[in-house]
N, C-alpha and C positions, 0 to 999 in steps of 0.2 A: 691680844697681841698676836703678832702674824709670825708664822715659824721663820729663820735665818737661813736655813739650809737650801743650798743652791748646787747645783750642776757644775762641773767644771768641763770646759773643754780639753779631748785628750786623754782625758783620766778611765777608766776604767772601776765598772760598780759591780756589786753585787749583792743580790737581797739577802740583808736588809740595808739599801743603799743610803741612809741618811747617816749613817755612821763614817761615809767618807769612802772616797776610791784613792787609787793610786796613779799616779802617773802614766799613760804605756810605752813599754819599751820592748823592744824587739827583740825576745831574749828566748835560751833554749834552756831545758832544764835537761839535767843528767840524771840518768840513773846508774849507778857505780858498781850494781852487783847485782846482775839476773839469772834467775832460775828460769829457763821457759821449756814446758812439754808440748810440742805442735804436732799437730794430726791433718792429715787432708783427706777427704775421701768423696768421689762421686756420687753424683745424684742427680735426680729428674728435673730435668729445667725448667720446667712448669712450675713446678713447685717453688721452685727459686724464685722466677718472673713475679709469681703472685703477691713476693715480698721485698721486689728494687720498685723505687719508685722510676716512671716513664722516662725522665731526666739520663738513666745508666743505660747502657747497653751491658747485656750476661758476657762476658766475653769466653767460657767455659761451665759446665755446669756442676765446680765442685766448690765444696765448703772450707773453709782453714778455721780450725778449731786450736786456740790458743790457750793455755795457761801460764802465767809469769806469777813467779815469786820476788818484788819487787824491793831489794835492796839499797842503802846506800842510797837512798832517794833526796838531793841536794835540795829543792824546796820545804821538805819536809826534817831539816837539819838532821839530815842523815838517819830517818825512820823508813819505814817500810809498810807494804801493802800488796794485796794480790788481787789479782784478775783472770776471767777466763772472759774469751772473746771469739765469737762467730763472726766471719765474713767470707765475702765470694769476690772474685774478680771481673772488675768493669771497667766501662770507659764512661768518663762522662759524656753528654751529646747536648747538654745546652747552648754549649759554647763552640766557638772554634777554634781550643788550647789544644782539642786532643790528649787530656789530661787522661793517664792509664793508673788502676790502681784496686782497692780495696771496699766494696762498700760494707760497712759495716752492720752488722744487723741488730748488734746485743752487745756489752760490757759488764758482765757482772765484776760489781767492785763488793770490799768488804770493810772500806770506810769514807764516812761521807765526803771529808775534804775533795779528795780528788774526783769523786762525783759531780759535786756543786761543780768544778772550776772547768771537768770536762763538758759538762750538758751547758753550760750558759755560754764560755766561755767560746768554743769551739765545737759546740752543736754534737756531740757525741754522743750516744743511747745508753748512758750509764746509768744502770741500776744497785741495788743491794741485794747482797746474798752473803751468808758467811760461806769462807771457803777454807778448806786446809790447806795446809802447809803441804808441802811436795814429801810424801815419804818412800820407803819400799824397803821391798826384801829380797836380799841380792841385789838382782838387775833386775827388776819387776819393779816400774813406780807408779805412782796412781795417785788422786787426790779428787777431788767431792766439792759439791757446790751444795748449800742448803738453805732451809728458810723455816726458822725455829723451829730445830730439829730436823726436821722431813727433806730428805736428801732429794732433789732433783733432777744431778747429773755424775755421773762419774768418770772419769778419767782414768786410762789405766796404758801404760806405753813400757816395753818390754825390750830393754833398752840392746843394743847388738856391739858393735863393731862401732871405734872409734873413729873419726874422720882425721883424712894426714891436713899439715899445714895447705898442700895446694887444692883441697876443697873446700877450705875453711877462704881460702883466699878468695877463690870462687865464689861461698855464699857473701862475703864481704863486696863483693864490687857488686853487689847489687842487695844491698843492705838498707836502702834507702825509700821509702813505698807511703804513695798518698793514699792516705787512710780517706775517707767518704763517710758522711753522714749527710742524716737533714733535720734542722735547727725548728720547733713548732713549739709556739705558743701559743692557749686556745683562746679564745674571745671569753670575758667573761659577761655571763648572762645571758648568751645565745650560741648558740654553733659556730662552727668558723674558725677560723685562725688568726691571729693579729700577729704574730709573722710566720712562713712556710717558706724555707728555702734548703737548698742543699750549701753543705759546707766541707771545706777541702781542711785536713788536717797532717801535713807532713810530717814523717817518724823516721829514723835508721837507727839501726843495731850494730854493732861490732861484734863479730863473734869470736871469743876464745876460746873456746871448748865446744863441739859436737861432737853426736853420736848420732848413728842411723835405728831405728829402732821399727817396731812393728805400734802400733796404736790403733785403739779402740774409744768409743762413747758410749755410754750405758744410761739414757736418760729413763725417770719413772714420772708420770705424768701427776701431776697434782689437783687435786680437785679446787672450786674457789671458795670453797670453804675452808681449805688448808691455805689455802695462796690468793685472796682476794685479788692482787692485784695484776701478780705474774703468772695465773696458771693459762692465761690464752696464751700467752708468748712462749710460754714452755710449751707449752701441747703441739703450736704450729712446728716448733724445733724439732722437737723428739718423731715429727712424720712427718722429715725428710728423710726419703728411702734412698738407704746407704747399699748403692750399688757393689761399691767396692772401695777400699782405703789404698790411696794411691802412695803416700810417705807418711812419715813419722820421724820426730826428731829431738831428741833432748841439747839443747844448749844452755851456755854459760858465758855470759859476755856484758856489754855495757851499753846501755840505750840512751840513745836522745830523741827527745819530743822537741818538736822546732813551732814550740807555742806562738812566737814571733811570725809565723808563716802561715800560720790560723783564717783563713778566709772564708765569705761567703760567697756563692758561686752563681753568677746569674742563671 
């Protein structure tokens, strides 16, 4: 007897697809309550170049190093999850949109769902890592990225001066930023790719609370015998030479991911 299970058009799969997709619909998820510690800091362009694909243009040669403590997460009926995220600012140049934005280099997540849904779904470099929780003492916060056990990065933002309503209004009107990736799956049983493309992922923030602060990254390099799978990607991180840390910023506000606006990008 021949198996029943058939493709639908429209619908939307994910592995293990014979259990059924859903419908798609053009929809945005909220996140209702975020922690995020942001850092930016200069560095060698070279270094940078060696890690966008030919598709970007570097448009600056500095990093934006994220941590979000992800609340109130409406998919997730109101659970939660954290991330830290590397990227640089680019343009794409495949096309003639002129699209300006984020390429992202890294995501470390600390549970799979939103992994799977960002790497297939919207072509995103999510990985596993466990992460803490944002703490501190006083105005000193900091928080750790790990992989059983063995700490790889550290966080540490030293929080200042609060920001008034008309700089918050400020980082709000331009609260809205294409995130950039590129979507690869390998051939199997020979080299290759059986798809390679870049993909455009739309996000904005609302911000209710900032602060200006001073931030730092403390990455320690992992051998592959600690880290089988992540220690090149750590290693290339951690030597990007940190000219100088250009801001820092602790926020508290409400995100949306505009999944519906999810595309791949010739």
């Amino acid at each position: 007897m021949r198996g029943k299970f058939t493709f639908q058009e429209g619908y939307i799969y994910k592995i293990p697809a014979h259990f059924g997709g859903v419908p798609f619909y053009p929809w945005s998820v909220v996140y209702g309550d975020m922690t995020c510690l942001s850092m930016q800091f200069e560095t060698d362009p070279e270094a940078l170049l060696r890690i966008i694909p030919e598709d970007f243009e570097l448009l600056q040669p500095l990093v934006n190093v994220q941590f979000a403590n992800s609340r109130e997460v409406d998919w997730m009926s109101g659970g939660e999850y954290r991330l830290v995220q590397l990227s640089a600012p680019v343009k794409y140049m495949g096309n003639s949109e002129g699209l300006v934005g984020e390429y992202v280099f890294i995501i470390w997540e600390n549970k799979a769902c939103p992994i799977l849904g960002g790497r297939e779904e919207d072509g995103m470099p999510k990985i596993f890592a466990d992460i803490a929780m944002e703490r501190h003492t006083g105005d000193h916060w900091f928080t750790s990225a790990s992989y059983e056990c063995n700490t790889f990065l550290k966080l540490d933002l030293d929080r200042k001066a609060e920001l008034g309503a008309n700089e918050i209004d400020e980082m709000n009107r331009n609260g809205k930023v294409n995130y950039f990736g590129w979507r690869v799956l390998p051939n199997l049983g020979k080299g290759g790719s059986a798809i390679s493309h870049a993909t455009l992922y739309p996000q904005e923030m609302t911000v209710i609370r900032a602060w200006a602060g001073e931030g730092s990254c403390t990455w320690t390099k992992l051998s592959p015998e600690l880290h089988p799978l992540q220690s090149g990607y750590i290693a290339t991180l951690a030597d990007l030479p940190v000219r100088r840390y250009t801001m820092a910023f602790m926020l508290k506000g409400v995100a949306r991911l505009n999944v519906g606006d999810s595309r791949t990008l010739p």
